[in-house]
C-alpha positions, 0 to 999 in steps of 0.5 A: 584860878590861874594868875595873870602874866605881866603881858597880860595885865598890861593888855588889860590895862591898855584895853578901853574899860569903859564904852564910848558916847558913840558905843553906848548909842549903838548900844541903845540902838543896837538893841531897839532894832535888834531886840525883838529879832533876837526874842529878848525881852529888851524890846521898846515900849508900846506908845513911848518914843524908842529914842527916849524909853525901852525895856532894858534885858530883864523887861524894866522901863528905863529912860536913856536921860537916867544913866548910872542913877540908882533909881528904877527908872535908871540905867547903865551899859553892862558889858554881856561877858564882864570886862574882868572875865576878859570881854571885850569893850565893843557893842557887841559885848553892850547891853543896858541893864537897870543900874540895880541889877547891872551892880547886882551882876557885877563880874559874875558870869553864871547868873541865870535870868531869874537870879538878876531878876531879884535884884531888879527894882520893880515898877508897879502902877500905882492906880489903874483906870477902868479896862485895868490899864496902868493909869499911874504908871503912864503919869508917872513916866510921863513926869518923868520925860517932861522932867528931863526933856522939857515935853513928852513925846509919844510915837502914836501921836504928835509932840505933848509940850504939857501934861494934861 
């Protein structure tokens, strides 16, 4: 590996590590508008408010109040070519990863889908209805959202300020 010149560590230093309020909105953004052009699997989820939920990279629910939590609902902003590696602090380097498989990634580069997968936790429903819906995983999300802001909201309906 061949070893960094004084200018080039003062670059480094002198670069934004870490991404702005404004980034990491855009971030969130970014990939809410953008995702299912691109064919990812970050893509909204169906019936939840995009502002609040969405799937991250590898399609886990997480929730944009849970940010660098170890949880599974949690996320953080992951730079898509590793800040170490020489990438760039700038939306189009961003992408929200599950905080699990965010730290799992780390600065590696050569990590396939299925690999950061692995280190994905999973959410799995914990009771389902009748037609097989996830019944305890809606509950669940919905605790979660009255929880951090004070109601659910749903883009299929109107404002719900209690759970049923």
């Amino acid at each position: 590996m061949k070893e960094q010149t004084e200018e080039e560590k003062k670059t480094q230093q002198s670069r934004l590590r870490i991404f702005t309020t404004w980034q990491k909105e855009m971030c969130w953004q970014k990939v809410r508008l953008y995702s299912l052009t691109l064919g990812g699997k970050a893509r909204p989820i169906y019936g939840r408010d995009p502002e609040r939920w969405r799937l991250d990279a590898l399609g886990n629910p997480v929730m944009n109040a849970l940010r660098g939590c170890p949880g599974p609902y949690c996320h953080e902003y992951d730079h898509i070519v590793p800040f170490s590696k020489g990438g760039e602090t700038v939306v189009e380097n961003c992408q929200i990863l599950q905080s699990s498989v965010n730290r799992y990634k780390s600065n590696k580069t050569e990590l396939t889908m299925d690999e950061m997968n692995t280190a994905s936790t999973k959410v799995t429903p914990t009771r389902k209805d009748a037609d097989n819906n996830a019944v305890g995983l809606v509950r669940e999300m919905d605790f979660l959202e009255y929880a951090a802001y004070g109601n659910v909201r749903r883009v299929d309906e109107s404002f719900s300020n209690h759970l049923d």
